[in-house]
Backbone bond lengths (Angstrom), bond angles and torsions (degrees), N, CA, C in turn:
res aa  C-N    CA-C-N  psi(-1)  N-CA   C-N-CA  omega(-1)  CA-C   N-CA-C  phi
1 X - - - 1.442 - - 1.517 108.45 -
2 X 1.390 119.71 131.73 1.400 125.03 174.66 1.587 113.89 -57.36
3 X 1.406 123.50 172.24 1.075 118.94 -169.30 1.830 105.43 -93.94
4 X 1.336 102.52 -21.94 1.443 115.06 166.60 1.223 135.14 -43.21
5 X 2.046 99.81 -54.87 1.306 109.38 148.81 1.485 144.17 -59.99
6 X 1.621 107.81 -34.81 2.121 103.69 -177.94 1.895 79.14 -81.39
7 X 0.978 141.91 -16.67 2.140 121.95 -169.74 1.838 79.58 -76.32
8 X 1.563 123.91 -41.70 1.537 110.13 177.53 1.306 121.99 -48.44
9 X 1.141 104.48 -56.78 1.523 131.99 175.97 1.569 112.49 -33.65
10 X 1.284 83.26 -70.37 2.008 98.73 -177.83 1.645 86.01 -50.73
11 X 0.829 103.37 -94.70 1.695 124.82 -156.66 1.201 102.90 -23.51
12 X 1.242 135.30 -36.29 1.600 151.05 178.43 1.540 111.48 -61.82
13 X 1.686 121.31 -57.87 1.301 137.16 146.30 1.375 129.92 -41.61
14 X 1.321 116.35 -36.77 1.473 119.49 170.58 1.418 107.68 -84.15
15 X 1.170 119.92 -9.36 1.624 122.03 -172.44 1.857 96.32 -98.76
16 X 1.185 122.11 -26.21 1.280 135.71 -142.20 1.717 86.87 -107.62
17 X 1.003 101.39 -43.13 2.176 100.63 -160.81 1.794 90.07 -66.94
18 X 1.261 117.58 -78.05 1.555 92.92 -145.26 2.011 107.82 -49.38
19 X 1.045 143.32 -27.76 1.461 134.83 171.79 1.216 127.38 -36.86
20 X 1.287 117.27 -27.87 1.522 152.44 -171.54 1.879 88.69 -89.14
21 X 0.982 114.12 -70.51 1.522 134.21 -173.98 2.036 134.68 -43.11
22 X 1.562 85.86 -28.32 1.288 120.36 -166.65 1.682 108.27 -56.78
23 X 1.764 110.14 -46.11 1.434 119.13 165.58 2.023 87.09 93.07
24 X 0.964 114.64 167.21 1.517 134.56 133.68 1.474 95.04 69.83
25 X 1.389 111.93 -138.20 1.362 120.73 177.13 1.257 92.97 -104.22
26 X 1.680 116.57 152.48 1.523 121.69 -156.44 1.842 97.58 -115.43
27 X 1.139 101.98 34.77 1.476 90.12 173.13 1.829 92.12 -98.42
28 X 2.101 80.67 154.90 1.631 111.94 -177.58 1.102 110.15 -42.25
29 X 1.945 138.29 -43.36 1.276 134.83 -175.22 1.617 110.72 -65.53
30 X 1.486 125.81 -23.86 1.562 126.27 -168.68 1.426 110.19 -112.55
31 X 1.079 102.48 -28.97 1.477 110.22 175.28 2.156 112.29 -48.83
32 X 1.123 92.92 109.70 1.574 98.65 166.80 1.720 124.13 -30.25
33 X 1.154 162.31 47.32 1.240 134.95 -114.21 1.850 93.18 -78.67
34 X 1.073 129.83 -37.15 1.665 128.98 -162.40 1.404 90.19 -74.12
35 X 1.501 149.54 -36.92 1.145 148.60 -170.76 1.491 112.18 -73.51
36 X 1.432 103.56 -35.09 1.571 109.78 -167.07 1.662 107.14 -104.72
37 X 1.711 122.45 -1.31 1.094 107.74 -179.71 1.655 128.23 -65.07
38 X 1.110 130.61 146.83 1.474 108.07 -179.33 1.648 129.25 -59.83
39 X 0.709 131.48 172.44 1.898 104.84 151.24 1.403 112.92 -98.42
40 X 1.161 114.50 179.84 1.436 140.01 -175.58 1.767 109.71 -33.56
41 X 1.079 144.67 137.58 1.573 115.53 -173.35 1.657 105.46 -66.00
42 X 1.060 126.64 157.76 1.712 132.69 -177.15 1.751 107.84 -49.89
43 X 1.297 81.10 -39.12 1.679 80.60 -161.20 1.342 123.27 -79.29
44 X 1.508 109.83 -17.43 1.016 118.90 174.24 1.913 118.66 -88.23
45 X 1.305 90.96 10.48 1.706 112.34 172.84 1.541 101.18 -101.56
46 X 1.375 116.46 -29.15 1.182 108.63 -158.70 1.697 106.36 -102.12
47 X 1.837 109.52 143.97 1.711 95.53 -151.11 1.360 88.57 -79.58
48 X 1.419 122.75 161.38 1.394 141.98 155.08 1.666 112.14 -69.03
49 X 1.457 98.92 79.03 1.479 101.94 171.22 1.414 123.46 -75.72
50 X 1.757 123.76 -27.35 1.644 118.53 154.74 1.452 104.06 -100.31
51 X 1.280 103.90 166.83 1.531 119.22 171.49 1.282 106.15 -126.01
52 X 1.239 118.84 156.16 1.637 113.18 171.86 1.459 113.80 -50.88
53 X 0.884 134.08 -49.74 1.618 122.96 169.45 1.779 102.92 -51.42
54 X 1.064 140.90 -16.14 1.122 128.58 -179.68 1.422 120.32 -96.59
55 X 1.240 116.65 3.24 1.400 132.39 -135.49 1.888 92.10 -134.31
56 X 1.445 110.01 -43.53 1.310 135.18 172.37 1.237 105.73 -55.98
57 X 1.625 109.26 -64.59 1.976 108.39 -155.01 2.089 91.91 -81.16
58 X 1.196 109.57 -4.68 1.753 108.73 -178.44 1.382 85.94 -86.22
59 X 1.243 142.06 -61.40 1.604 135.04 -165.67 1.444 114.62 -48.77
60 X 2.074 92.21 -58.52 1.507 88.87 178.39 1.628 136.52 -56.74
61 X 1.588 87.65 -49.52 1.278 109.20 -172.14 2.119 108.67 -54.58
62 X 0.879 110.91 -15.86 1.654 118.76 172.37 1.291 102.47 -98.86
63 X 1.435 128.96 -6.62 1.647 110.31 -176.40 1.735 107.32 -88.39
64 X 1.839 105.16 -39.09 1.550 128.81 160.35 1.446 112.30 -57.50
65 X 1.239 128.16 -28.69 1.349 125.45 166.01 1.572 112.51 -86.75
66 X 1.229 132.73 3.31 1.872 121.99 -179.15 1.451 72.92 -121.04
67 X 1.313 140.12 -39.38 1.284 126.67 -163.10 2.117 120.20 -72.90
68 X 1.780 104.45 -41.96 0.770 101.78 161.05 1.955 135.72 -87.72
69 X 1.565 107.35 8.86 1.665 114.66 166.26 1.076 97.83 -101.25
70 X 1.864 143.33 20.54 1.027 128.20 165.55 1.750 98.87 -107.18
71 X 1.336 104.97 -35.24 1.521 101.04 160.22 1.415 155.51 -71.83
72 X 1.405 78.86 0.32 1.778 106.61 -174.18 1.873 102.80 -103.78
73 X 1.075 104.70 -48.67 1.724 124.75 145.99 1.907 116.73 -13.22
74 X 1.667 94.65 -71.35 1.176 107.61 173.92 1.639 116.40 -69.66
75 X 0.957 127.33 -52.07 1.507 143.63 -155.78 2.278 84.10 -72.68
76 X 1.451 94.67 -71.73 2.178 82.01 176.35 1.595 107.22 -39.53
77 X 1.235 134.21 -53.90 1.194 129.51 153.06 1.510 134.78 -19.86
78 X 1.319 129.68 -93.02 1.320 158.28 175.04 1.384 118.56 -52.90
79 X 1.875 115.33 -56.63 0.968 125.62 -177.32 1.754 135.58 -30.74
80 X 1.100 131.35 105.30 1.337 130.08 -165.95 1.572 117.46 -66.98
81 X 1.355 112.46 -12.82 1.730 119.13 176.57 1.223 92.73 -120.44
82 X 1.516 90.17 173.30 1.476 103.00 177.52 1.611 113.53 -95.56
83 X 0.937 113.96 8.91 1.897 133.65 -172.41 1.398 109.26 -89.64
84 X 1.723 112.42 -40.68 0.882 127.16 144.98 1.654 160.72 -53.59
85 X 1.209 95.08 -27.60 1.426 132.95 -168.99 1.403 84.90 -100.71
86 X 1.043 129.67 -44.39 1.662 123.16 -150.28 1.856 103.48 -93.86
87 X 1.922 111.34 -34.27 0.867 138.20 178.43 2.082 90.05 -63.67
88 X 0.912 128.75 -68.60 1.722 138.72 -161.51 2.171 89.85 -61.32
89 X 1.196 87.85 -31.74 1.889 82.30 -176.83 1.667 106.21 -81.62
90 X 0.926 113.32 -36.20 1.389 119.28 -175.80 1.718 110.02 -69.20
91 X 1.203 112.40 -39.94 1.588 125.68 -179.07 2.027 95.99 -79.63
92 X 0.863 99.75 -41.68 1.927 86.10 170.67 1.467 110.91 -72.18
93 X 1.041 100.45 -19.54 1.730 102.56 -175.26 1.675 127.78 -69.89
94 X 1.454 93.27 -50.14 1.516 139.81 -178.20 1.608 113.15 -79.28
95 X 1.427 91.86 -33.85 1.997 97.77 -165.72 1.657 91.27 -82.66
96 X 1.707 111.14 -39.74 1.499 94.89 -163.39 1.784 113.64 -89.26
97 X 1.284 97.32 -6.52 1.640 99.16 168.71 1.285 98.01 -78.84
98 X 1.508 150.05 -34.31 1.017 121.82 179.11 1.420 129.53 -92.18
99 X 1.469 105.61 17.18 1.204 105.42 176.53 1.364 107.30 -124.19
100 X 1.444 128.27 7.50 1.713 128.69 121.80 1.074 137.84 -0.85
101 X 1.718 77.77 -74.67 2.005 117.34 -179.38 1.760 100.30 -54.30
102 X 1.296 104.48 -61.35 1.615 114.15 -166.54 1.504 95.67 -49.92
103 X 1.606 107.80 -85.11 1.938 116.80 174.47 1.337 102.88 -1.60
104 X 1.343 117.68 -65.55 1.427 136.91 -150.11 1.597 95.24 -41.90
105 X 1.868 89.26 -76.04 1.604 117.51 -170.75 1.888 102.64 -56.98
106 X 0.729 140.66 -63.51 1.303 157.01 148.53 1.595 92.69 17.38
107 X 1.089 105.45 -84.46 1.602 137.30 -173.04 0.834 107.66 -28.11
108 X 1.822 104.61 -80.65 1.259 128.99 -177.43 1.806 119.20 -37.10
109 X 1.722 112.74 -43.94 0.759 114.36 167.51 1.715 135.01 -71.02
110 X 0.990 95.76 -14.85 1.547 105.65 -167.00 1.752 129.40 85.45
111 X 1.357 95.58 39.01 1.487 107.28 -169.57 2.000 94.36 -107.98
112 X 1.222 97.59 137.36 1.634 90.36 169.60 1.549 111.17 -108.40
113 X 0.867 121.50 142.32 1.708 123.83 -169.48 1.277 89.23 -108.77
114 X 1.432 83.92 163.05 1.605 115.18 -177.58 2.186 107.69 -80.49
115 X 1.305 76.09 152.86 1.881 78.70 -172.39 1.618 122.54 -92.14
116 X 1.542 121.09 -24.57 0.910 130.16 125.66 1.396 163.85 -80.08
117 X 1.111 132.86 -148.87 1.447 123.87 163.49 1.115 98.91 -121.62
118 X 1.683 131.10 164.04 0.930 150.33 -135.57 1.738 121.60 -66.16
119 X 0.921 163.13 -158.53 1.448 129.62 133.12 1.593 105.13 -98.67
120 X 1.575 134.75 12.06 1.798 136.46 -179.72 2.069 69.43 -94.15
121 X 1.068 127.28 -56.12 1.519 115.22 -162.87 1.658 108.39 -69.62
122 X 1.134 111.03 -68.46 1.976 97.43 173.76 1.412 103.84 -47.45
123 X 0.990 174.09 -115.05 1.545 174.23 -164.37 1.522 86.82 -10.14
124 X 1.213 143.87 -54.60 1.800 126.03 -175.75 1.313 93.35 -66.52
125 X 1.444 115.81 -56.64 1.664 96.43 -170.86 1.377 126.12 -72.70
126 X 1.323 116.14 1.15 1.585 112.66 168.70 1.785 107.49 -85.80
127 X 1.308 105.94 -38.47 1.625 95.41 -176.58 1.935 98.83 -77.14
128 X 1.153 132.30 -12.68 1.265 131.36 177.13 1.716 105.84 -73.62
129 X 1.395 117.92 -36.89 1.578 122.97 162.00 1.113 123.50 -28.41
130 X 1.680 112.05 -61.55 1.551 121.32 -172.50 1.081 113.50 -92.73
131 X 1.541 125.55 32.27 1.772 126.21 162.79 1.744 97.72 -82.51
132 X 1.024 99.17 159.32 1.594 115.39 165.23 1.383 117.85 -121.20
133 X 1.167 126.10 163.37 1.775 125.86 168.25 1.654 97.67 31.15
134 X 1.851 89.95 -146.92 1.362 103.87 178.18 1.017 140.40 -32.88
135 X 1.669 116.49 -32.45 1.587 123.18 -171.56 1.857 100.03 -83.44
136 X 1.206 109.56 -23.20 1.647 129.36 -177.48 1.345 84.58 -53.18
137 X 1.751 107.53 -90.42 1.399 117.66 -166.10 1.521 123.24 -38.30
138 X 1.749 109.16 -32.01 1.611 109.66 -176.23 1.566 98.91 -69.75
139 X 1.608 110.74 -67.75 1.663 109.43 -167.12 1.875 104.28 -37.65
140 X 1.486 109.05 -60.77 1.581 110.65 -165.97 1.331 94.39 -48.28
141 X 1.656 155.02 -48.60 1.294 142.95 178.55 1.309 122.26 -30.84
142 X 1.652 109.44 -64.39 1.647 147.19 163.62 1.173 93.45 -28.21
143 X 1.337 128.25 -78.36 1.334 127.74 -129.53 1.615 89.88 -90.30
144 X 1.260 133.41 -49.45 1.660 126.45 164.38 1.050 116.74 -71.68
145 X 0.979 143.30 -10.98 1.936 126.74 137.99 1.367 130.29 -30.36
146 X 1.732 92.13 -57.30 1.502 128.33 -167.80 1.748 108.61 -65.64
147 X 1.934 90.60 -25.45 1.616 94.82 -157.84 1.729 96.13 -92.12
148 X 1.608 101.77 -33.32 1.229 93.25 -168.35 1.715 115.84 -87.24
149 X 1.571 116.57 1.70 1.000 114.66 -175.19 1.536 103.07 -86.12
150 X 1.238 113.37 -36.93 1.537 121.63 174.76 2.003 105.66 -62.03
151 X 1.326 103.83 -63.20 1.981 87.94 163.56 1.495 139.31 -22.31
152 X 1.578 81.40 -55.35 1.887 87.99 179.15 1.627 110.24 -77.98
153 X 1.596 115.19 -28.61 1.673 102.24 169.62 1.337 107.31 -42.57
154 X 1.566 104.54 -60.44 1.698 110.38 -147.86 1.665 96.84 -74.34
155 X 1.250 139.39 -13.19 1.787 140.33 -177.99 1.207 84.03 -93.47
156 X 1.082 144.77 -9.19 1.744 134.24 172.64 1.532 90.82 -69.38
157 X 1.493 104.42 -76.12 1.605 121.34 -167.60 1.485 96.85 -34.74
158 X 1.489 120.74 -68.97 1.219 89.82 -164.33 1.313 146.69 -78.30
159 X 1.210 100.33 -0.64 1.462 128.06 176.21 1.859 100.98 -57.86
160 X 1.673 102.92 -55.18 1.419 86.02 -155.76 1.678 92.68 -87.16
161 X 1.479 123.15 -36.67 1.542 110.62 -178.00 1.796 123.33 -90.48
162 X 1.391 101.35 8.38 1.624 113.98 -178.67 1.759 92.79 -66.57
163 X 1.574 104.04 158.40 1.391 112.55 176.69 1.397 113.23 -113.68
164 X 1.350 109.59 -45.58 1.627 123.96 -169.44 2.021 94.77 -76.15
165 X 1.585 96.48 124.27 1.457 107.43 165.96 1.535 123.83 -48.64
166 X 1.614 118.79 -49.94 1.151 113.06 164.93 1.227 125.24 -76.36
167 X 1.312 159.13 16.21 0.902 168.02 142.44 2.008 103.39 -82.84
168 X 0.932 126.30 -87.22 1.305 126.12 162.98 1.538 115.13 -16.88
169 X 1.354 118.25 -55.44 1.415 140.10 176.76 1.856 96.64 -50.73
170 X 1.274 107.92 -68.05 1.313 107.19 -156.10 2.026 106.30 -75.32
171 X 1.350 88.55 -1.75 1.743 76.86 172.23 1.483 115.82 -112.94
172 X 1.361 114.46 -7.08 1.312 127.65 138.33 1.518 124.98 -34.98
173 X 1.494 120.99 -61.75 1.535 157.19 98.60 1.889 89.00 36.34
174 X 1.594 105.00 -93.98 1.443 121.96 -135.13 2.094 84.68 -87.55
175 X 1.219 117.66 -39.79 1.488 114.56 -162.12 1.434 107.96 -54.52
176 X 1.496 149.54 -35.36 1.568 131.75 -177.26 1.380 96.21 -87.77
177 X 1.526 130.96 5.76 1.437 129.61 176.31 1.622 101.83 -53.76
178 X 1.856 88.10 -77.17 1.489 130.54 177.16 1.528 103.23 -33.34
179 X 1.841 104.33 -64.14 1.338 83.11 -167.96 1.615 127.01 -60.80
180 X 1.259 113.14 -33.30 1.611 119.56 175.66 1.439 111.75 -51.27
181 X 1.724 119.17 -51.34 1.392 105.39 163.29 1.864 137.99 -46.35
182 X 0.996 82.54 -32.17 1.595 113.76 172.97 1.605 109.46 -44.60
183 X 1.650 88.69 -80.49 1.545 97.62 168.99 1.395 143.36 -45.55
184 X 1.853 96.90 -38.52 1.589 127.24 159.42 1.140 108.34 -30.74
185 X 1.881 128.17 -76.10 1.508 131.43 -175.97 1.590 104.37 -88.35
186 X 1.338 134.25 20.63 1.510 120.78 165.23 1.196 97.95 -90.70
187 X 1.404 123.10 -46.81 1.584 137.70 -178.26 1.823 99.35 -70.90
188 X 1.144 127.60 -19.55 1.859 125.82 175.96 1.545 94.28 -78.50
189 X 1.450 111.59 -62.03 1.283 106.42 -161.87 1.676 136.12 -68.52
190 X 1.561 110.18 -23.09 1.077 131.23 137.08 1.598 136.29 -11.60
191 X 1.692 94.42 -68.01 1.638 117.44 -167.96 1.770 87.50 -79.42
């Protein structure tokens, strides 16, 4: 359940209890007022362990992870070297252990993630489909360069403006991942 829904929830219950509470006949003159006041709304009792920035780099950060083990998928597949091939196995390997970690934290928190990847990411990986050979291997470089340079911006962001420790924690966690992949196809694309 999203966190949107139990702050509904509460708020619904705290709106809902004193009516129940009132006793007797519920008119304003008999009504208890200290018995029947509500309390505080729930949610505003309850701490804000994600923040929308925390809530953001968990969405994204799983859309770049289904998006890039679908590209790593293709590339062990397709790939015309074995640098390549080995590079697309390593990124399915790597992408879905770290998006375990995320699921995990995700969960725990009460964030629901998205089930795919993006539709700007399926649309890269469909025109990344119809490469062949060499031009295959160049675009798949491009496009995980492109992907992982944009990752490590946004695991920057949340690092320094994230609130929730585990979330913050775990992209702490995922950022010298990224960056090594990073380096992986800056140093591929190069040669």
């Amino acid at each position: 359940m999203s966190r949107k829904l139990l702050a509904a929830a509460a708020t619904a219950a705290a709106v809902a209890a004193p009516v129940g509470c009132a006793g007797g006949d519920a008119t304003p003159e008999s009504a208890d007022t200290t018995a029947s006041k509500a309390p505080p709304a729930m949610e505003a009792r309850l701490p804000e362990r994600v923040s929308p920035q925390d809530e953001t780099w968990l969405e994204k950060a799983h859309e770049a992870n289904l998006a890039e083990i679908e590209a790593g998928g293709l590339a062990a597949r397709k790939g015309s070297t074995g640098e390549i091939r080995s590079l697309g196995t390593m990124l399915v390997n790597e992408h879905r252990r770290l998006d375990q970690r995320l699921a995990a934290t995700a969960a725990g928190l009460g964030v629901e993630l998205p089930h795919t990847a993006s539709a700007e990411q399926q649309e890269k990986h469909e025109a990344l489909e119809k490469g062949e050979g060499r031009l295959f291997d160049r675009d798949f470089v491009e496009a995980m360069t492109a992907a992982h340079e944009e990752a490590v911006a946004l695991t920057r962001t949340e690092i320094s403006k994230g609130r929730s420790k585990e979330v913050v924690g775990l992209a702490r966690q995922t950022l010298p991942e990224l960056e090594r992949h990073l380096a992986m196809f800056t140093r591929t694309g190069g040669s």
